[in-house]
C-alpha positions as CSV (number, residue, x, y, z in Angstrom):
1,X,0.0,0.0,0.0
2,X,1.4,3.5,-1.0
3,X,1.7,6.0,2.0
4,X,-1.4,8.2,0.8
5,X,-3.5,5.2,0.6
6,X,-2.7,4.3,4.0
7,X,-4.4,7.8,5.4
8,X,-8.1,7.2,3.1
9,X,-10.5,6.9,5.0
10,X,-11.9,3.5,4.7
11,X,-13.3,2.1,8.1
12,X,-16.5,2.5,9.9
13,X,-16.2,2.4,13.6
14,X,-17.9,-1.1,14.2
15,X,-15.7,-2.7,11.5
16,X,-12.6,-1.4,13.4
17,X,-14.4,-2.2,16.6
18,X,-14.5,-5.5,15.5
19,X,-11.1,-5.6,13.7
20,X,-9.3,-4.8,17.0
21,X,-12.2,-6.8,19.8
22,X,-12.9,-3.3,21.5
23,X,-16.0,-1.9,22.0
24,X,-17.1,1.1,19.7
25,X,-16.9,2.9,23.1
26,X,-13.4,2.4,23.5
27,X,-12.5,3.8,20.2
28,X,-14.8,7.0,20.8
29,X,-13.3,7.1,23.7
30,X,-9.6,7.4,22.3
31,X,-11.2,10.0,20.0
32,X,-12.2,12.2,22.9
33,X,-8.7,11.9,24.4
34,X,-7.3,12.8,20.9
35,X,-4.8,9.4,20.9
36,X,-7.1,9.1,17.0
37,X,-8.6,11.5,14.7
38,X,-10.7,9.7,12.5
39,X,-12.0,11.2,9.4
40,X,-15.9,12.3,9.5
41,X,-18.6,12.4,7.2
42,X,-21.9,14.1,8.7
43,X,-22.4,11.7,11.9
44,X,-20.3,8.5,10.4
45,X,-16.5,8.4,11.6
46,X,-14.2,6.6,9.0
47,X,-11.2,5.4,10.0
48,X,-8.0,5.4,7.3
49,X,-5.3,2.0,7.8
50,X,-3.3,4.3,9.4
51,X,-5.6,5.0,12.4
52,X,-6.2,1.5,12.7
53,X,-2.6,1.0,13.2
54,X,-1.9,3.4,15.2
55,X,-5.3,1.9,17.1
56,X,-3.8,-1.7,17.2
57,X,-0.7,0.0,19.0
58,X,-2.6,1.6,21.6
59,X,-4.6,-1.9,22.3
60,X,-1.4,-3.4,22.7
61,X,0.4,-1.2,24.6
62,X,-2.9,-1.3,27.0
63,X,-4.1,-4.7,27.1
64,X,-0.5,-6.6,26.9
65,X,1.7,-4.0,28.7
66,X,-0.7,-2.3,31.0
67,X,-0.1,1.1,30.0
68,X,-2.8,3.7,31.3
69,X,-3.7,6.0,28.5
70,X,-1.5,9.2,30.0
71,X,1.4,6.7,29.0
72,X,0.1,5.7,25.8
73,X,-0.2,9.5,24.9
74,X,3.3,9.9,25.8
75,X,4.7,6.9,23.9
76,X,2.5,8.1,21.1
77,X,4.1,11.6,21.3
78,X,8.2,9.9,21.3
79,X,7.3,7.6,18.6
80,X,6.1,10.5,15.9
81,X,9.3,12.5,17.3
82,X,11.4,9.5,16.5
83,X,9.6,8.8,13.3
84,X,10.3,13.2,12.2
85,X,13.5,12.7,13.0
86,X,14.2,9.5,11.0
87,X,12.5,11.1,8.4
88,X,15.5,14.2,8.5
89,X,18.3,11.5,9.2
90,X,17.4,10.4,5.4
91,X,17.2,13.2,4.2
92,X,20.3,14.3,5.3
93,X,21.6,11.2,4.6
94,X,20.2,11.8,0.8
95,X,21.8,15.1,0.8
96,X,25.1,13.8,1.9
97,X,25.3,10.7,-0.5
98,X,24.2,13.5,-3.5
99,X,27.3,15.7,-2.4
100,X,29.6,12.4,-2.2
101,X,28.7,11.5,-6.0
102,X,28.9,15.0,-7.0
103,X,32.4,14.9,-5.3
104,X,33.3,11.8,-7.1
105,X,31.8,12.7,-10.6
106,X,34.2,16.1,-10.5
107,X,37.4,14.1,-9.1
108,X,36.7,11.3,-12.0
109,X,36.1,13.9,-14.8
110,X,39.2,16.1,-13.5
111,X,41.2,12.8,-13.4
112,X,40.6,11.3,-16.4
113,X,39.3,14.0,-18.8
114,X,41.3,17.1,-17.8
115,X,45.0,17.4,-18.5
């Protein structure tokens, strides 16, 4: 799946309820506290793949580690810090190996085609 699929809304609330074994509730619930922001249209929230894996996460980290929902915000929080900076690391990376071929492109030329 390409990354802008993964954010079209495609979900209605009881399929993900069911999807995950939550309770509609639960998911409003997470909604209220602002861990999910599903997409609306009129009364009917639709959920993208995205916020149901960022849903599956927060069941985990609930049900399996025990993880109260103040925690979950704050491990939500880190993770899209880690996941901006990872995304500059590349591009920086990217930047660098660019430069480095540029670099190497001039030394060849001036080695081989320059007298």
């Amino acid at each position: 799946m390409e990354p802008r699929d993964r954010k079209q809304p495609l979900f209605m609330i009881s399929v993900v309820s069911r999807m995950l074994g939550v309770h509609p509730q639960t998911l409003r619930l997470y909604e209220r506290e602002g861990l999910v922001t599903p997409q609306r249209t009129k009364r009917t929230r639709l959920y993208s793949q995205e916020d149901v894996e960022r849903l599956a996460m927060i069941v985990r980290l609930t049900r399996e580690l025990g993880v109260n929902r103040a925690g979950v915000d704050i491990i939500l929080r880190l993770r899209h810090r880690l996941e901006v900076m990872q995304q500059e690391v590349d591009e920086m990376m990217q930047f660098l190996e660019e430069d480095l071929r540029h670099d190497f492109m001039e030394r060849f030329k001036r080695l081989f085609f320059e007298e």
